[in-house]
C-alpha positions in Angstrom: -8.0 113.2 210.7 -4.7 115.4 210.6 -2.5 115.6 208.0 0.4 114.0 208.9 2.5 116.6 206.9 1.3 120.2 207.9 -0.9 118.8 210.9 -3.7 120.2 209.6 -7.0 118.6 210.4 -9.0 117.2 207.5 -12.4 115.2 207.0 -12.5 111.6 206.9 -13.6 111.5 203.5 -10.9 113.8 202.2 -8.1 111.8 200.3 -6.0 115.0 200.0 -5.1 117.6 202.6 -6.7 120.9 201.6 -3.8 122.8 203.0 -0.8 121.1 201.1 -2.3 119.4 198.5 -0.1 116.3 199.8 -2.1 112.6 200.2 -3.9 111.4 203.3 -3.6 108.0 204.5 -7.1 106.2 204.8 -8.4 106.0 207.9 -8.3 102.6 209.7 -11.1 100.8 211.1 -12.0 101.2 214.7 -10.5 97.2 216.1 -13.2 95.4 218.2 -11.7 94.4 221.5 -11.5 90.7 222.1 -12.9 89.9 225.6 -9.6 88.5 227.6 -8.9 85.5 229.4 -8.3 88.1 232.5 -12.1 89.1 231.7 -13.4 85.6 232.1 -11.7 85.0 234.4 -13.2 87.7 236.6 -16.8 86.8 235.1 -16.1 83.0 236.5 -14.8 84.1 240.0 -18.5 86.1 240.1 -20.5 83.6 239.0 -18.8 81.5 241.3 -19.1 84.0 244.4 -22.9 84.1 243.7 -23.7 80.3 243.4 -21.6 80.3 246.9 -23.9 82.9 248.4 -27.0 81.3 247.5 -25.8 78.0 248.7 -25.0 79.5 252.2 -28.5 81.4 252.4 -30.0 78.0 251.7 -31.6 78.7 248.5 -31.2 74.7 247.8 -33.5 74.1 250.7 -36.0 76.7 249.1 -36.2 75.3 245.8 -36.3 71.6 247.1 -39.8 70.1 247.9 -40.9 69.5 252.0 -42.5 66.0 252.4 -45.6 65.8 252.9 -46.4 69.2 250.7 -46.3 66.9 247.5 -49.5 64.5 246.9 
C-alpha cells in the first residue's frame, strides 16, 4: 500500500508509514464480483444455441428407441 501522504509504499500490515510517521488507512477487502444479468444472459443465449444444434443434427432421433429394436 502507498502512503497517501508522502506516497511512499508500505506493507499491508503496517498501520504507520515508516517514512512520515503519519497513519495508514486499512486496506479494504478485495469485492467479489456479482455475476450480471448481461452474464446470464449470454450463458442462456449458449445454452440455447447448443440445444438448437443438437436438435438440427438430430440428436432427438439418436437418443429415441427404433421399433422393433426394443423386446
Amino acid at each position: 500500500m502507498d502512503c497517501p501522504n508522502c506516497h511512499t509504499y508500505n506493507p499491508d500490515e503496517r498501520t504507520v508509514c515508516w517514512r512520515c510517521d503519519k497513519p495508514l488507512p486499512r486496506p479494504q477487502p478485495p469485492k467479489k464480483k456479482q455475476a450480471s444479468s448481461q452474464q446470464w444472459l449470454y450463458i442462456l443465449i449458449a445454452v440455447m444455441v447448443i440445444l438448437m444444434l443438437a436438435n438440427m443434427c438430430g440428436l432427438p432421433q439418436l437418443l429415441t428407441p427404433k421399433p422393433g429394436l426394443i423386446p
